[in-house]
Backbone as numpy.savetxt, mean C-alpha at the origin, in Angstrom:
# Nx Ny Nz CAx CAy CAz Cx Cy Cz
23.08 -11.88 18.76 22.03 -11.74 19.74 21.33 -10.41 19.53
20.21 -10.44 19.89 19.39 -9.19 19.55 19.04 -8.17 20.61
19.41 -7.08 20.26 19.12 -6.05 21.61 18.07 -5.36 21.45
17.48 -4.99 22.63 16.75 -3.79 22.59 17.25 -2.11 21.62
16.24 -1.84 20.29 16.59 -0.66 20.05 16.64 0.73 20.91
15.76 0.65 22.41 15.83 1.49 23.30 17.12 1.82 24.11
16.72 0.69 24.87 17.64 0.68 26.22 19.16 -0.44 25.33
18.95 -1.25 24.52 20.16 -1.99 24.67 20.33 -3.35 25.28
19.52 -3.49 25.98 19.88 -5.02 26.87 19.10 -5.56 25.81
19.75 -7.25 26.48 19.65 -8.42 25.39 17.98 -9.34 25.80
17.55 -8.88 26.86 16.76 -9.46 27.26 15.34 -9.56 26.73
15.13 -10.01 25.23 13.85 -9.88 24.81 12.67 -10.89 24.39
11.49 -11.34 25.06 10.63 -12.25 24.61 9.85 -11.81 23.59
9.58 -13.19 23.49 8.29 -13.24 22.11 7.04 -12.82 22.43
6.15 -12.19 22.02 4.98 -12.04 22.63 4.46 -11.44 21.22
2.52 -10.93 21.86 1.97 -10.05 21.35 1.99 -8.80 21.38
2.41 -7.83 20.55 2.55 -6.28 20.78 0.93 -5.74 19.65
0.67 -4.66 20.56 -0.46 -3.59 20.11 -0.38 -2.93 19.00
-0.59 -2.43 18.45 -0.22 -1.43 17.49 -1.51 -0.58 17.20
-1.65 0.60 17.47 -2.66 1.90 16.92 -2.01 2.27 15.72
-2.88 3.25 15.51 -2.77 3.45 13.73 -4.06 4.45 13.46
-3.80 5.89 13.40 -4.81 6.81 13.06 -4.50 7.35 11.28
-5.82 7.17 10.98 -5.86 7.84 9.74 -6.79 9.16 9.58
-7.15 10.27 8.96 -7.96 11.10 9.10 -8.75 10.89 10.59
-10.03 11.04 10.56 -11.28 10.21 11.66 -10.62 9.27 12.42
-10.42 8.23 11.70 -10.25 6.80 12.23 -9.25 6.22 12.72
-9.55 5.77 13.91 -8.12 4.79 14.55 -8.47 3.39 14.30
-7.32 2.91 13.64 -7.39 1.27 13.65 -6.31 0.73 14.82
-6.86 -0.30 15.14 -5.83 -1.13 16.49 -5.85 -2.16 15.98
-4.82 -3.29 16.33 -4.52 -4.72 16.05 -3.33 -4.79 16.83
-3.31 -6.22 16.51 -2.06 -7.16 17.70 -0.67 -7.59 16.82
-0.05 -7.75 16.48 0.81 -8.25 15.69 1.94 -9.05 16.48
2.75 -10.23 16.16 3.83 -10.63 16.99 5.00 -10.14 16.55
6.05 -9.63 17.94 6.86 -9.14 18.23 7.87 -9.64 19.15
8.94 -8.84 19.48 9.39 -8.62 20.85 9.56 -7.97 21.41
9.57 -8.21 22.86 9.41 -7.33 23.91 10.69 -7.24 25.11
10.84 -6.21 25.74 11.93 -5.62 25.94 11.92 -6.38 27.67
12.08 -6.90 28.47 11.94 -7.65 29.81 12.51 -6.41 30.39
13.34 -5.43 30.29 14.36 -4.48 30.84 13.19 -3.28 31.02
13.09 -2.80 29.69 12.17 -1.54 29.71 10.77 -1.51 28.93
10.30 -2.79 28.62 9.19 -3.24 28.15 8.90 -2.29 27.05
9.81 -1.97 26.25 9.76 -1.18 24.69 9.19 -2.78 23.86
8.54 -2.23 22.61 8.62 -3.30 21.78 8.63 -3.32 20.13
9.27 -4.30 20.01 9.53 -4.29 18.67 9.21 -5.04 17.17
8.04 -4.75 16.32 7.84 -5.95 15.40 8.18 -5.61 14.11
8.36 -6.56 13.28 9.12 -6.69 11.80 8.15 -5.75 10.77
9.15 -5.42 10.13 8.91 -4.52 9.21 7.59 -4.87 7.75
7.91 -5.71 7.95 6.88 -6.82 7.33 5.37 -6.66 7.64
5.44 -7.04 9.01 4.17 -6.64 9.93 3.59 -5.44 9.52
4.20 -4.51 9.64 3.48 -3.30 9.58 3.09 -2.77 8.39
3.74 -3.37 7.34 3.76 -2.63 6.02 2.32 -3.38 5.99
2.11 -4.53 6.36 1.41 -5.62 5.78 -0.16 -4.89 6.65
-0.08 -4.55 7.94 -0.88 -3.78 8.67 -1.38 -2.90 7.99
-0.66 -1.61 7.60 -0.90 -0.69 6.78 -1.64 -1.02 5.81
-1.25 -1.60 4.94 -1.88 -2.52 3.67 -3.57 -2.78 4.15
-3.30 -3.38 4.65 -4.58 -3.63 5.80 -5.96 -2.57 6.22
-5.27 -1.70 6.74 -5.60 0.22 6.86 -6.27 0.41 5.89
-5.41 0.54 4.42 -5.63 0.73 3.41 -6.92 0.18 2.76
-7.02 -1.21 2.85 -8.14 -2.03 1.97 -9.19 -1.54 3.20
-9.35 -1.49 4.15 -10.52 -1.00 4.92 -10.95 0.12 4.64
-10.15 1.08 4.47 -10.58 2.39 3.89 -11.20 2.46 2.39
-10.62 1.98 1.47 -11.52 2.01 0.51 -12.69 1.06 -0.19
-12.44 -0.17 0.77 -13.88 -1.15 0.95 -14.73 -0.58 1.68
-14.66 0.06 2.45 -15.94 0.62 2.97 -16.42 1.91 2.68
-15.61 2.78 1.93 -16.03 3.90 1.05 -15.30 5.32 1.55
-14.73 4.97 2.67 -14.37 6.20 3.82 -13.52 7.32 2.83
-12.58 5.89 2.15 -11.38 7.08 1.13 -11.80 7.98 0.38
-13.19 7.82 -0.09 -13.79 8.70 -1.05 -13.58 10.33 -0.70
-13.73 10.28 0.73 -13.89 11.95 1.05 -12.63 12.16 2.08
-12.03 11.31 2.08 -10.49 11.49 2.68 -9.20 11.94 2.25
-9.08 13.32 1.87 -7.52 12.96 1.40 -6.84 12.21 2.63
-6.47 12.39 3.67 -5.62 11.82 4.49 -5.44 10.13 3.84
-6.66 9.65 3.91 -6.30 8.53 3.10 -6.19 7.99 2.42
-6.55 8.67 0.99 -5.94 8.51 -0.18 -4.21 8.75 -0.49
-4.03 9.68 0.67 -2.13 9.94 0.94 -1.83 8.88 1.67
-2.37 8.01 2.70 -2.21 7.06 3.32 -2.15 5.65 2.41
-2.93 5.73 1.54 -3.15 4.33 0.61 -1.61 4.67 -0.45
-1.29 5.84 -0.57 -0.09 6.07 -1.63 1.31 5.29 -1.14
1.20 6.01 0.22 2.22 5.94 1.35 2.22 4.14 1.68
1.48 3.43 1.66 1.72 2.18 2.38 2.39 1.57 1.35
2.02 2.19 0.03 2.15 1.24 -0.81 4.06 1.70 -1.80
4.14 2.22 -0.92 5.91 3.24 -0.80 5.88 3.79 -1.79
4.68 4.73 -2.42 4.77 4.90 -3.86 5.12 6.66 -4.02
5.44 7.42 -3.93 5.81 9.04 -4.79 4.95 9.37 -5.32
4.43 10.51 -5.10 3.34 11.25 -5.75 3.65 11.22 -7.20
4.73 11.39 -7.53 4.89 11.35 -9.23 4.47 10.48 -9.68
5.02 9.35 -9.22 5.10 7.96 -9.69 3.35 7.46 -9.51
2.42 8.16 -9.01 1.13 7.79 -8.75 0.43 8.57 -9.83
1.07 9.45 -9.92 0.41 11.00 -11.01 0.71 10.46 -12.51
2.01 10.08 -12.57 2.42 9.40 -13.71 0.95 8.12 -14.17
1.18 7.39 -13.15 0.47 5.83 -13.88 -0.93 6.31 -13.93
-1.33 7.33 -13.09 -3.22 7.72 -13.05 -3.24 8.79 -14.58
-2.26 9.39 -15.24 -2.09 10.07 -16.17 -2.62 11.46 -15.62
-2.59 12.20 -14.50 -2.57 13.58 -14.17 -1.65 14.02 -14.09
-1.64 15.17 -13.45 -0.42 15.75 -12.81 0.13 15.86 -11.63
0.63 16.05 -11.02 1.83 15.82 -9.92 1.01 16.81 -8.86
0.44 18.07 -9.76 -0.10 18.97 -8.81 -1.60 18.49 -8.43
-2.17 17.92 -9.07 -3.42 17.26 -8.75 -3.53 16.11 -7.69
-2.34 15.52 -7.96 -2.53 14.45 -6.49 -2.27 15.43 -5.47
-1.41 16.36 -5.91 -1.04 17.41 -4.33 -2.37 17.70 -3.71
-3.24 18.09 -4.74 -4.54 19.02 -4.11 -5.79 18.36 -4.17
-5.16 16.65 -4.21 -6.40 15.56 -3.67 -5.90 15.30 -2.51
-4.57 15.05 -2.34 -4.36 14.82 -0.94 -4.13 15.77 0.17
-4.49 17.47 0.03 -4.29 18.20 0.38 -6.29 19.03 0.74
-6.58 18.07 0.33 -8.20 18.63 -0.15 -8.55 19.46 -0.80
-8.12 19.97 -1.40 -8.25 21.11 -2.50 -8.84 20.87 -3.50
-9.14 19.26 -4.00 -10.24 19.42 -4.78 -10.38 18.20 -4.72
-11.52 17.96 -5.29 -12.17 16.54 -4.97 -11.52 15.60 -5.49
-11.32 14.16 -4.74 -10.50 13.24 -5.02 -11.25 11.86 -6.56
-11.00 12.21 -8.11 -11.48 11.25 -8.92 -11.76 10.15 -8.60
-12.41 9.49 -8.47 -13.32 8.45 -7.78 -12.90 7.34 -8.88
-12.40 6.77 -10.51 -11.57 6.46 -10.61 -10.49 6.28 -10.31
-9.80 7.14 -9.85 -8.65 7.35 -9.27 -8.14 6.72 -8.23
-9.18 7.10 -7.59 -9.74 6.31 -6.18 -9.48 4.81 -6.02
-10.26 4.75 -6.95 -10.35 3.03 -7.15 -8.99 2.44 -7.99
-8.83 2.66 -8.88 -7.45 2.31 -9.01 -6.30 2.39 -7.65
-6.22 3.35 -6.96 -5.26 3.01 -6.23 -5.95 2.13 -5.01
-7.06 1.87 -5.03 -7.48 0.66 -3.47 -6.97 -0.21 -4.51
-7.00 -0.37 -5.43 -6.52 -1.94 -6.25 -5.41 -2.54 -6.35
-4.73 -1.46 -6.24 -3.09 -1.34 -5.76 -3.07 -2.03 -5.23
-3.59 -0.88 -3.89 -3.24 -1.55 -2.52 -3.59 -3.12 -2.58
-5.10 -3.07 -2.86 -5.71 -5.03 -2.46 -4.10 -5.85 -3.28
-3.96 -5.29 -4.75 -2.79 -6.18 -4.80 -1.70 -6.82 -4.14
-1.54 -5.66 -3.56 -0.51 -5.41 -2.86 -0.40 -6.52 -1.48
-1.60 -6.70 -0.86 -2.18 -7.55 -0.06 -1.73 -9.03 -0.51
-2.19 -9.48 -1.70 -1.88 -10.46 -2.28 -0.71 -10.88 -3.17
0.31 -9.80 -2.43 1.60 -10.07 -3.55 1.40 -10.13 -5.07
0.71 -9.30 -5.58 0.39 -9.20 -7.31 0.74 -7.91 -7.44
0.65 -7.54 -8.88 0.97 -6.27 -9.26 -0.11 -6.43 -10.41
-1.35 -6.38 -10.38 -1.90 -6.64 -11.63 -2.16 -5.50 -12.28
-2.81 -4.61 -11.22 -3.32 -3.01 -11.46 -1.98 -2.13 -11.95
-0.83 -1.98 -11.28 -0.16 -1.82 -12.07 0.46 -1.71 -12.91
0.70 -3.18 -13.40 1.43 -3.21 -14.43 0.18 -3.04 -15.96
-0.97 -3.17 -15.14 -1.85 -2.65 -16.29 -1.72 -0.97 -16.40
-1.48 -0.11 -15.91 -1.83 0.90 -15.72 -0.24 1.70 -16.65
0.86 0.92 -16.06 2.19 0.66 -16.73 2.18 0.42 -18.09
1.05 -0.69 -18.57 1.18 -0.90 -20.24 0.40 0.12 -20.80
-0.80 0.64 -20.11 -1.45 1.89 -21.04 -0.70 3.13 -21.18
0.64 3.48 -20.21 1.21 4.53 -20.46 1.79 4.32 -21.05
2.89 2.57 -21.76 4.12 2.72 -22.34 3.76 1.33 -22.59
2.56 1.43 -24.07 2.03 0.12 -24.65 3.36 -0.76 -24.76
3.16 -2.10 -25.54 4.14 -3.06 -26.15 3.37 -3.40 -27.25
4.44 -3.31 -28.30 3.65 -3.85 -29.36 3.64 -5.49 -29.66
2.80 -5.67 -30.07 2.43 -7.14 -30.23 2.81 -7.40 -32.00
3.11 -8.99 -31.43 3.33 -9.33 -33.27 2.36 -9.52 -33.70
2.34 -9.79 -35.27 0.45 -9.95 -35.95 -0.32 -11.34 -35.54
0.35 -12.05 -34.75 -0.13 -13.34 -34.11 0.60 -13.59 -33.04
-0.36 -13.48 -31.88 0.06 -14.17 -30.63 -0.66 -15.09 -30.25
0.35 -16.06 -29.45 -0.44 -17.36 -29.20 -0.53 -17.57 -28.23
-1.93 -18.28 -28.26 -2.24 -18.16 -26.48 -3.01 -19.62 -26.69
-2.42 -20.34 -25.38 -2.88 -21.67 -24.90 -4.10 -21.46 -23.80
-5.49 -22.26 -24.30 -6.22 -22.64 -23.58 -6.63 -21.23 -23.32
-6.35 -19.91 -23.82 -7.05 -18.68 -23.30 -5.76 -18.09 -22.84
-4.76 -18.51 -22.26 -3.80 -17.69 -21.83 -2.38 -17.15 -22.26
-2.14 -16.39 -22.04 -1.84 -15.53 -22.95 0.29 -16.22 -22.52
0.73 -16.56 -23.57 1.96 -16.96 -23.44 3.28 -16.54 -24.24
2.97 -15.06 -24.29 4.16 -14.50 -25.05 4.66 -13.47 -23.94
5.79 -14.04 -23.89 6.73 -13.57 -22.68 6.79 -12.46 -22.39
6.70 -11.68 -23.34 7.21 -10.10 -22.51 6.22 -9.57 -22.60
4.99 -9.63 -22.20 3.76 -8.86 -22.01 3.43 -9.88 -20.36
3.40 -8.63 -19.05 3.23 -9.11 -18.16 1.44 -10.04 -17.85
């Protein structure tokens, strides 16, 4: 049976819960389903939800251009997407200290850069990894044999994602 993470009692319905969400400037709001606490009306929704929310955050911010002059949300688009500044510095081929002082504002955020990581994110949206694992093969090619074969256009040699 499921308790309240607050108070503890067992008493919880299904409903709609709120959720805010500030980034730099901007507050985003939405509804997501949850449960709710009948005792102390705390509430609680899946982890899922929110990542998926965030995600969400994310593609709004750089479809509409906002990320361009945001570090907050270019650290926000890193963050949803559970990724480590290294691990972002690594696949964009900078340095570790350069994402520091894009997401810190210290210097202007590469507008490539930029865009590669909203692509992420949109992937990310759609359960793909395309941008990645492209970004993955330009740092740590695979070599190909002197003929690969590809059906109808597509490409069918296994270990190249």
């Amino acid at each position: 049976m499921k308790r309240c993470p607050s108070c503890g009692k067992s008493d919880l319905r299904s409903g709609t819960v709120p959720h805010h969400l500030t980034v730099g400037e901007h507050r985003f709001s939405g509804r997501m389903q949850g449960e709710i606490c009948n005792a102390c009306n705390n509430s609680v929704v899946g982890v899922n939800d929110l990542v998926m929310f965030e995600l969400g955050v994310g593609e709004l911010l750089i479809r509409s251009g906002q990320a361009s002059s945001s570090p907050e949300a270019f650290r926000f688009m890193r963050k949803s997407l559970g990724m480590r500044a290294v691990e972002l510095a690594d696949l964009l081929g900078v340095t570790l200290e350069t994402v520091s002082m894009w997401e810190n504002g210290k210097l202007p955020i590469e507008t490539r850069s930029l865009a590669l990581l909203g692509c992420m994110v949109i992937d990310a949206i759609t359960e793909r990894k395309i941008t990645i694992n492209l970004l993955r093969a330009t740092r740590s090619p695979t070599k190909l044999t002197k003929t690969t074969l590809l059906l109808d256009g597509v490409n069918v040699w296994p270990d190249v994602p």
